[in-house]
KOLGUFI-8901 format. One record per residue: residue number from 1; chain; x, y, z of N, C-alpha, C in turn. Coordinates in steps of 0.02 Angstrom, whole numbers. Example, Ala and Ser with C-alpha at 12.3 -4.5 7.8 and 13.67 -1.06 7.14 Angstrom:
PT  resi  chain     nc1     nc2     nc3    cac1    cac2    cac3     cc1     cc2     cc3
PT     1      A     660    -284     390     615    -225     390     660    -165     390
PT     2      A     642    -112     354     684     -53     357     645       2     394
This chain:
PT  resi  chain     nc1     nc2     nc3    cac1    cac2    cac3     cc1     cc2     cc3
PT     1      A    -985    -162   -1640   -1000    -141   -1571   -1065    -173   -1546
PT     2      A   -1116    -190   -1595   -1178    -218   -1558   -1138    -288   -1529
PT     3      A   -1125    -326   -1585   -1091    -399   -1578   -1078    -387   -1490
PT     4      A   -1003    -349   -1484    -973    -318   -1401   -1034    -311   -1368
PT     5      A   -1090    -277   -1380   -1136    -262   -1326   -1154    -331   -1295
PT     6      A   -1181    -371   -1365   -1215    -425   -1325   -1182    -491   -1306
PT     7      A   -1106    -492   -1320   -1051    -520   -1281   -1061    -493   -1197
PT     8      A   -1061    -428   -1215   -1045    -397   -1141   -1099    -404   -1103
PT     9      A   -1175    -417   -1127   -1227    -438   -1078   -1215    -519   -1054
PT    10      A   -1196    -553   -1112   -1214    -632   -1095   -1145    -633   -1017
PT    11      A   -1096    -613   -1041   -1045    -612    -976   -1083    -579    -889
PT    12      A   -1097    -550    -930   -1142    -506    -865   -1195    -558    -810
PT    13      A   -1255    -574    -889   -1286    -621    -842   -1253    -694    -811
PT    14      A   -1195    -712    -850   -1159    -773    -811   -1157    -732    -731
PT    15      A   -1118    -685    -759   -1060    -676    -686   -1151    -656    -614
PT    16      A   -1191    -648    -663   -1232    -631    -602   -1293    -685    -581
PT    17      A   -1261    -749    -605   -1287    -826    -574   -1275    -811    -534
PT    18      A   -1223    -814    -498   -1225    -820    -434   -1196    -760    -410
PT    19      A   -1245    -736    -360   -1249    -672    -353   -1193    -655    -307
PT    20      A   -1212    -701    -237   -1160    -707    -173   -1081    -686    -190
PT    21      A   -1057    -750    -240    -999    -738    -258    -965    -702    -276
PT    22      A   -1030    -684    -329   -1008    -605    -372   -1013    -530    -307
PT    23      A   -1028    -541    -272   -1020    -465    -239    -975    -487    -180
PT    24      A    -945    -564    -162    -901    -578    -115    -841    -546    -162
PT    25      A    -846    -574    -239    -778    -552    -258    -759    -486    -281
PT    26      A    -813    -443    -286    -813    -384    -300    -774    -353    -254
PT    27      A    -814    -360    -180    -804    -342    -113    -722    -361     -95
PT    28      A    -703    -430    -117    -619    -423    -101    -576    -389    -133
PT    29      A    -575    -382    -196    -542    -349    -242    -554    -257    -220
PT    30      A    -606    -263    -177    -593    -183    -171    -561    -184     -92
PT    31      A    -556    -210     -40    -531    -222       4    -457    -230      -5
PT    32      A    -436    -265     -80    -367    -282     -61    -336    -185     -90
PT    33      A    -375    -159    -130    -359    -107    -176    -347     -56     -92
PT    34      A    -407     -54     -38    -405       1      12    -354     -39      63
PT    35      A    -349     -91      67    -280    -128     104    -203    -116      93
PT    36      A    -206     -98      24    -125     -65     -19    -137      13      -6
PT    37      A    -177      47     -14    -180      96     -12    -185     147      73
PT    38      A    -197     121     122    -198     121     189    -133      97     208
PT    39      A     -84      35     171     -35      26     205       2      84     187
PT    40      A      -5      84     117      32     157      80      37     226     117
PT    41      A     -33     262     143     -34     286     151      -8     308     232
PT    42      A      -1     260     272       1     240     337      86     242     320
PT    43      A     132     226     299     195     240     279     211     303     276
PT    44      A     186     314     245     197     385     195     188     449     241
PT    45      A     131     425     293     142     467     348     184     480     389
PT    46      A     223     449     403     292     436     446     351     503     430
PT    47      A     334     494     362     414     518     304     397     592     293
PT    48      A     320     581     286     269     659     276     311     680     175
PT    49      A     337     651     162     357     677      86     396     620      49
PT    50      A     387     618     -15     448     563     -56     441     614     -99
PT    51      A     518     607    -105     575     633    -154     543     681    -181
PT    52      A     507     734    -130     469     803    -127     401     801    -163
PT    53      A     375     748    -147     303     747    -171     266     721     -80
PT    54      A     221     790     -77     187     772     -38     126     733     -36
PT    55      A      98     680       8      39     627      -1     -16     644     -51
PT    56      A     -37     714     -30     -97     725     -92     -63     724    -163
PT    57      A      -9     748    -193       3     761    -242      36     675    -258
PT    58      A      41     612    -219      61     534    -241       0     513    -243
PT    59      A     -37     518    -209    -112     512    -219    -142     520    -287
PT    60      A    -118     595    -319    -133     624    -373    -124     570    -437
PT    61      A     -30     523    -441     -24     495    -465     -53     416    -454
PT    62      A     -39     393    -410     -92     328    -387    -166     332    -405
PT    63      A    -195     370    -384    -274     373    -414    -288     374    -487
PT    64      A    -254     401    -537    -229     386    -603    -217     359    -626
PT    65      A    -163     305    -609    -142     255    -626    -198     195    -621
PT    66      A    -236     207    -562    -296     138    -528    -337     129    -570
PT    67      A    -345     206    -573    -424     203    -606    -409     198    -677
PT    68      A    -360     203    -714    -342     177    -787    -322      85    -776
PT    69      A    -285      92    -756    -268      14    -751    -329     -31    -737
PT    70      A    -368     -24    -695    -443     -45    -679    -489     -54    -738
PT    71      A    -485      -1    -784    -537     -17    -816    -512     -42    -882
PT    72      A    -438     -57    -889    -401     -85    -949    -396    -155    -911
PT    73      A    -383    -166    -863    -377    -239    -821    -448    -280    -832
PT    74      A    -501    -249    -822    -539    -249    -855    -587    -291    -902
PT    75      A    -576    -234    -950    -607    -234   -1035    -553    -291   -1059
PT    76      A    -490    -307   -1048    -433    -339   -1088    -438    -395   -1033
PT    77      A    -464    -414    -993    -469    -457    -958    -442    -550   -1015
PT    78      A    -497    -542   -1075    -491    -571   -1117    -415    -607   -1136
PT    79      A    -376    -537   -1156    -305    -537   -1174    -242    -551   -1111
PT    80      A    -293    -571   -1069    -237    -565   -1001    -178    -640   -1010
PT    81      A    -126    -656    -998    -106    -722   -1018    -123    -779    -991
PT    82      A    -159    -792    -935    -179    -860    -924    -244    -865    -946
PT    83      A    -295    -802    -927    -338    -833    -998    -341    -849   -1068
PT    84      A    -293    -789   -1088    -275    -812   -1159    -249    -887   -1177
PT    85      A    -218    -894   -1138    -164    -954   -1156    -217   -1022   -1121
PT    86      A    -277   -1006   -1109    -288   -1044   -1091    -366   -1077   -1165
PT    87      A    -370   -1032   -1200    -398   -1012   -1249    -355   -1061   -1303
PT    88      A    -280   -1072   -1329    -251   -1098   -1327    -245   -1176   -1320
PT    89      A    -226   -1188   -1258    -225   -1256   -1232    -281   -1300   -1254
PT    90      A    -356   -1241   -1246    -403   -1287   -1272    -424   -1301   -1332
PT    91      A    -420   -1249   -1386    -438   -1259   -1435    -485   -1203   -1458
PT    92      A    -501   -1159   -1406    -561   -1115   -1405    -530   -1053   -1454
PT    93      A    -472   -1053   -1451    -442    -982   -1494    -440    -996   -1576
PT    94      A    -457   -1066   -1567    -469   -1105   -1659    -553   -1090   -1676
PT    95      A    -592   -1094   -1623    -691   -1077   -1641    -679   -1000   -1665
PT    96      A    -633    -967   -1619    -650    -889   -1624    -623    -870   -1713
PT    97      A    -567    -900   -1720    -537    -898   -1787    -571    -910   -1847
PT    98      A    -617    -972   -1827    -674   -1006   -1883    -737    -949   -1897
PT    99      A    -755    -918   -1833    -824    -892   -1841    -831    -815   -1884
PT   100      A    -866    -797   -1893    -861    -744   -1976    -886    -683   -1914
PT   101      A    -832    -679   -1878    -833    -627   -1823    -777    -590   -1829
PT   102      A    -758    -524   -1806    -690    -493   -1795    -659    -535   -1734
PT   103      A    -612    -563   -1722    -568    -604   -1675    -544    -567   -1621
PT   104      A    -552    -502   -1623    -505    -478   -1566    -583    -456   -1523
PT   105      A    -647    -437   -1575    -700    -419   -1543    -720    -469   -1489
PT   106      A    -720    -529   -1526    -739    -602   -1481    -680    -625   -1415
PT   107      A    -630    -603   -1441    -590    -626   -1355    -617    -554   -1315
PT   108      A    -608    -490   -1327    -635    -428   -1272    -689    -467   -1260
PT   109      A    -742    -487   -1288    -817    -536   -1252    -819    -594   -1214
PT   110      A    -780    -606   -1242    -742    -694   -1202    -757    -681   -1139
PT   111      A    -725    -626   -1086    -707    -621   -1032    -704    -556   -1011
PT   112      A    -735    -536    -969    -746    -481    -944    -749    -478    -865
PT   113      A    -701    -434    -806    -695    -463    -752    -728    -396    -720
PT   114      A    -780    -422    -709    -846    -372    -668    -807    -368    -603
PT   115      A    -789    -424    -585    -771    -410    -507    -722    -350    -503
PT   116      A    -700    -342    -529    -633    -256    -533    -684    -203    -532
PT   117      A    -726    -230    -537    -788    -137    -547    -745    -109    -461
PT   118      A    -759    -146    -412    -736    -109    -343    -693    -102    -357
PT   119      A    -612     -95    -371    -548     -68    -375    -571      -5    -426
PT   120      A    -609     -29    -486    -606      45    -531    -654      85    -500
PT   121      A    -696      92    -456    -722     129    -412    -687     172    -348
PT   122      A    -648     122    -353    -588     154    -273    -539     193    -312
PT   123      A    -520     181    -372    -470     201    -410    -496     287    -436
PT   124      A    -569     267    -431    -579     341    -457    -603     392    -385
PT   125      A    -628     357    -337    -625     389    -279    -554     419    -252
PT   126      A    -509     399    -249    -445     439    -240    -410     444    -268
PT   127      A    -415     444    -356    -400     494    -389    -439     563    -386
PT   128      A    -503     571    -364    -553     623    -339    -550     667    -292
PT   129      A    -538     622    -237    -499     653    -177    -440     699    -188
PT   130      A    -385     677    -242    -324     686    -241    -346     769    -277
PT   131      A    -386     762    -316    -391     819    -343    -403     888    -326
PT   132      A    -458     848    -289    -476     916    -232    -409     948    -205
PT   133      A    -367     900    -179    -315     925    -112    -279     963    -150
PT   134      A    -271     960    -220    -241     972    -299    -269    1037    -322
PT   135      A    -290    1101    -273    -324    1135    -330    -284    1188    -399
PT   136      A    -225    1170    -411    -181    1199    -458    -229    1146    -513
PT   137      A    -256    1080    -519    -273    1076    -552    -329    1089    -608
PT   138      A    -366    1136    -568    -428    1172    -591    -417    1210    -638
PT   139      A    -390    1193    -701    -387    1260    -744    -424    1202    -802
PT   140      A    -423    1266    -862    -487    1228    -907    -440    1191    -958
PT   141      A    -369    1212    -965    -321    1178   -1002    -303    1102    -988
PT   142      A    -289    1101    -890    -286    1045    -894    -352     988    -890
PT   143      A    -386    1030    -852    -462     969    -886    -463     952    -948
PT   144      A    -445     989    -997    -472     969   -1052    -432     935   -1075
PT   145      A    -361     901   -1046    -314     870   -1076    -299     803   -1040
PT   146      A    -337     808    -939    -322     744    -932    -390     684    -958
PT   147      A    -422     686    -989    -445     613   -1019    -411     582   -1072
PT   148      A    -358     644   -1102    -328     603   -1168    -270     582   -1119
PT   149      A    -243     617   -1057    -189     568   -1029    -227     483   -1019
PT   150      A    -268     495    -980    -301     416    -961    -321     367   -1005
PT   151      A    -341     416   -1084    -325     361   -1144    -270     335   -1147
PT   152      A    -223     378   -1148    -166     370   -1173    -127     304   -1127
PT   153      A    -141     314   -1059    -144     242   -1015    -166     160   -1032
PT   154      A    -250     204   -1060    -275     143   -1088    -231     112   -1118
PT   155      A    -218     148   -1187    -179     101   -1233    -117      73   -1218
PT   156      A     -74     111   -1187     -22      82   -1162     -40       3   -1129
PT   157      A     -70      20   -1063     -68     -52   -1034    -121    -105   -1078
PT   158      A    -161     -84   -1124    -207    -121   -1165    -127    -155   -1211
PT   159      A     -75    -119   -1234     -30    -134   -1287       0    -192   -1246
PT   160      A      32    -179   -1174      54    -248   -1121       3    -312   -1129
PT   161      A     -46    -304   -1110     -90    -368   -1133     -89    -384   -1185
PT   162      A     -83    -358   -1219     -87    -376   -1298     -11    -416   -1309
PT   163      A      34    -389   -1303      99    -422   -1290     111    -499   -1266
PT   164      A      79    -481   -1198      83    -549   -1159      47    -593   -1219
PT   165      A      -9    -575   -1231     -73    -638   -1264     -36    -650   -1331
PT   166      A      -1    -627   -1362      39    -662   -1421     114    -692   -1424
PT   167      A     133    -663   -1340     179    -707   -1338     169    -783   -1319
PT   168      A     109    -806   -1280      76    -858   -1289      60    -914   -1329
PT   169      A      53    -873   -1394      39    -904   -1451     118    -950   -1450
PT   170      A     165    -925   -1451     205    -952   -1439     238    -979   -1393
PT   171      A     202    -977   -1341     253   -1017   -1288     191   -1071   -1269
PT   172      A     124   -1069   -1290      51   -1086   -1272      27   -1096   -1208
PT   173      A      98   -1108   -1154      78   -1096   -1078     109   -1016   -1058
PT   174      A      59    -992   -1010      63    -924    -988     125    -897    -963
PT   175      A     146    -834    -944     206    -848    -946     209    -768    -905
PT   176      A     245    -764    -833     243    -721    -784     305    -663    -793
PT   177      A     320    -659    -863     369    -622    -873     338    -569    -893
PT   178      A     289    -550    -924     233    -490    -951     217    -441    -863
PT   179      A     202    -496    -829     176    -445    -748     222    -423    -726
PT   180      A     277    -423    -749     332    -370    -736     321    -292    -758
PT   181      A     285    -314    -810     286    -228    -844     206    -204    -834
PT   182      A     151    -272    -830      90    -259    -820      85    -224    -763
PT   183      A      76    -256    -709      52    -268    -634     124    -228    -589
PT   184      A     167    -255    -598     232    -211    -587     243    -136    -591
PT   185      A     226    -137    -681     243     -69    -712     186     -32    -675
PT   186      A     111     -57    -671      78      -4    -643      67       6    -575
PT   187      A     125     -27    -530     137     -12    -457     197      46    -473
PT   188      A     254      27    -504     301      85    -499     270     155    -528
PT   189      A     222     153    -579     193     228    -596     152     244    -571
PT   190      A     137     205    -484      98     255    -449     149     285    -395
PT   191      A     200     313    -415     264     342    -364     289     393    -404
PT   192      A     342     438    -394     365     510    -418     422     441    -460
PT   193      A     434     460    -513     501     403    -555     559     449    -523
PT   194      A     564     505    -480     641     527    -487     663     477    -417
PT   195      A     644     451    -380     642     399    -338     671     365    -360
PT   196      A     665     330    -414     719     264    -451     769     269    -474
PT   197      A     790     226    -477     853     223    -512     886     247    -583
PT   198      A     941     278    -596     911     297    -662     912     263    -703
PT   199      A     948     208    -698     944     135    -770     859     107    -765
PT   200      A     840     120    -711     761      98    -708     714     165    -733
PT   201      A     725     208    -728     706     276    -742     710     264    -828
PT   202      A     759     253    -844     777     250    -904     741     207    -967
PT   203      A     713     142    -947     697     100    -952     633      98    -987
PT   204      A     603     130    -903     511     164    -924     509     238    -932
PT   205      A     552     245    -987     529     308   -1007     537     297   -1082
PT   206      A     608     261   -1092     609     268   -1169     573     205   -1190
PT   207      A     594     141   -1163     578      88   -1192     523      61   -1175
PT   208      A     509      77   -1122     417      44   -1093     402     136   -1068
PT   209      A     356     168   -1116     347     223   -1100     309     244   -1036
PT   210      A     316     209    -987     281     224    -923     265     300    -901
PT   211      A     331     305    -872     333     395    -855     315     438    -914
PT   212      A     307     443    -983     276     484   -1028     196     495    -999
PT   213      A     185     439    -988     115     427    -974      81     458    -917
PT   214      A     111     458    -847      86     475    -786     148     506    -756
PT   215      A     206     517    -748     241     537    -702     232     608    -741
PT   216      A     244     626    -798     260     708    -834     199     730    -843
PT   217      A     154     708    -844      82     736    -868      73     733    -789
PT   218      A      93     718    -727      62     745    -669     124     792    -655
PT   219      A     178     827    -676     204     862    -668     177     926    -716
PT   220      A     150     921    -756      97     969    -787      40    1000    -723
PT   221      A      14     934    -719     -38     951    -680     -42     979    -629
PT   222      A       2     962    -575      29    1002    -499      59    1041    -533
PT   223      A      90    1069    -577     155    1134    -584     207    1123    -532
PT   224      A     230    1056    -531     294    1035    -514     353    1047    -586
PT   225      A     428    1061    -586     464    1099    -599     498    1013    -626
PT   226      A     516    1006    -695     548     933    -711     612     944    -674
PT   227      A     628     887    -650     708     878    -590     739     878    -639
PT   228      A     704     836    -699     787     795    -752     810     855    -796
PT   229      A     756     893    -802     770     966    -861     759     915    -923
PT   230      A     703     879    -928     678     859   -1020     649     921   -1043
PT   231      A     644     928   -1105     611     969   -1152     530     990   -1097
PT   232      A     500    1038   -1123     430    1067   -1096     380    1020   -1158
PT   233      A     403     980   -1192     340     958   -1226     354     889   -1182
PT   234      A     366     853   -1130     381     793   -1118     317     778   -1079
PT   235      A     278     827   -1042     206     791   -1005     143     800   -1081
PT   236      A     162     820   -1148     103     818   -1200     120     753   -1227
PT   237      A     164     697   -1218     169     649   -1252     130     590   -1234
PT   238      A     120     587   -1195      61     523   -1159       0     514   -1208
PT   239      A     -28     549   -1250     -90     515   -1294     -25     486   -1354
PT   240      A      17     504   -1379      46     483   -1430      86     399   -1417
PT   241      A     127     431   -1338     160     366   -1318      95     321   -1301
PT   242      A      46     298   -1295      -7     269   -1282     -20     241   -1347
PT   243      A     -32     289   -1385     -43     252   -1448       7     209   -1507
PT   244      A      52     251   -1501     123     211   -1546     120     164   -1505
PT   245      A     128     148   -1417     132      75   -1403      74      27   -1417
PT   246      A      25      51   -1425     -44      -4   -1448     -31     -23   -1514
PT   247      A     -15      17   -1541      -4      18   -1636      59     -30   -1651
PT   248      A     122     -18   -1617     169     -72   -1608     150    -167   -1595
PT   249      A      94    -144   -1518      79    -211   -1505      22    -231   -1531
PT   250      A      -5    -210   -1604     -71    -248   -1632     -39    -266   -1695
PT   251      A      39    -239   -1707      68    -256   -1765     105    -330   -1730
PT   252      A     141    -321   -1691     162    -389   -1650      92    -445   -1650
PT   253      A      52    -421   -1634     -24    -470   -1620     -39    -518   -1707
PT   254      A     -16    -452   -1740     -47    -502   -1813      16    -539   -1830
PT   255      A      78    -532   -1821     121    -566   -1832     125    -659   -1800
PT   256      A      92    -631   -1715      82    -697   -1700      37    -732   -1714
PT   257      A     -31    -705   -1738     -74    -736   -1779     -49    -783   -1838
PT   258      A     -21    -729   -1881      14    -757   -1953      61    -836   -1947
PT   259      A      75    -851   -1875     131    -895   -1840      88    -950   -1792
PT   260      A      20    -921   -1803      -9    -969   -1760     -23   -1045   -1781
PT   261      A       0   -1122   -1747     -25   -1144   -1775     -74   -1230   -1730
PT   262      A    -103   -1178   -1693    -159   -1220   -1662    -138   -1257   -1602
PT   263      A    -182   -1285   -1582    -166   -1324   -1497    -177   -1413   -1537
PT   264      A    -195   -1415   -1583    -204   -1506   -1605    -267   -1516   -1551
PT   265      A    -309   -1502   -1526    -344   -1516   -1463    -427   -1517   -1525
């Protein structure tokens, strides 16, 4: 962890050479975050409900989703696939391999994308908001249970990056089939899943555990009534599904290691 600390300063003082840039890009990335979220919301007014979730209580789920995804988008910035793969191409993922460092410590340091601080700031502002409008959520049970949901996020979308960055290894150019479940997956789990389809419903629940994660653990939270009739333990699974998928994709990660065999560069 010291090693991480002082990775995480030297990134810091790069990104704050130049100052301008760094708070131009801060400043867009939170603009585009209140630009989706204004169009969203500006919709949503029209309909006044989806598939019986009223705005504060999609809010509830959107603000959750932001502010986890934000700060895993992040920290894994590193593991994302065009940087990774670009790590790769050059030869730089062969220094990290040589140096008498932990390897996964040195790519999280590699890259770190400060500019998302404004989205994970907006992300936690209306998840905040949402709460308030939320006051079923005020009990001491569920406080004390949603930070292990938002771990449990972590790891999940930390396990997607992780995915993408070793499928790399093998394909060594980046490859836009991962932002389907990245960037994708965490637009559809800011919506109620009974909205979808059920082969898509189906999909991210068993096989990409999405809805374990945020759709049932905010049906905990509001004391909304499950449509599908799953079991009553189905909103406690989100720290577990979080973790079996990280644990899956760091066993995939050493496999592509074991298979790696360099850029020749």
């Amino acid at each position: 962890m010291h090693l991480y600390r002082l990775l995480l300063l030297a990134q810091l003082r790069s990104a704050l050479q130049y100052r301008v840039s760094f708070v131009l890009e801060v400043f867009s990335t939170s603009l585009i975050t209140v630009l989706e979220f204004a169009a969203f919301a500006l919709v949503f007014s029209k309909f006044g409900g989806l598939g019986g979730w009223s705005l504060a209580e999609v809010m509830f789920l959107y603000g959750m989703v932001e502010f986890a995804f934000g700060l895993t988008d992040m920290v894994f910035d590193g593991f994302d696939s065009p940087t990774f793969s670009a790590h790769i191409r050059k030869g730089t993922l062969d220094q990290f391999m040589l140096r008498p460092a932990n390897l996964m410590i040195q790519i999280f340091g590699s890259s770190l994308s400060f500019r998302r601080i404004g989205r994970l700031i907006l992300g936690i502002g209306i998840f905040g908001y949402a709460v308030l409008q939320n006051p079923q959520v005020w009990q001491l049970e569920k406080i004390l249970y949603l930070p292990l949901v938002v771990l449990g996020m972590e790891f999940y979308f930390g396990a997607l990056f992780l995915i993408g960055a070793t499928i790399t290894i093998f394909t060594v150019d980046s490859t836009d089939a991962m932002n389907l479940f990245t960037y994708g997956g965490k637009d559809m789990m800011s919506y109620p899943m009974n909205v979808y389809a059920d082969w898509l419903r189906t999909i991210f629940t068993f096989l990409f555990p999405a809805a374990l994660l945020n759709y049932y653990p905010a049906l905990f939270f509001l004391g909304k009534p499950d449509p599908f009739g799953f079991p009553a333990l189905m909103p406690f699974l989100a720290p577990v599904a979080g973790c079996v998928m990280f644990f899956l994709a760091l066993q995939f990660w050493k496999f592509g290691l074991r298979h790696y065999q360099s850029a020749g560069t």
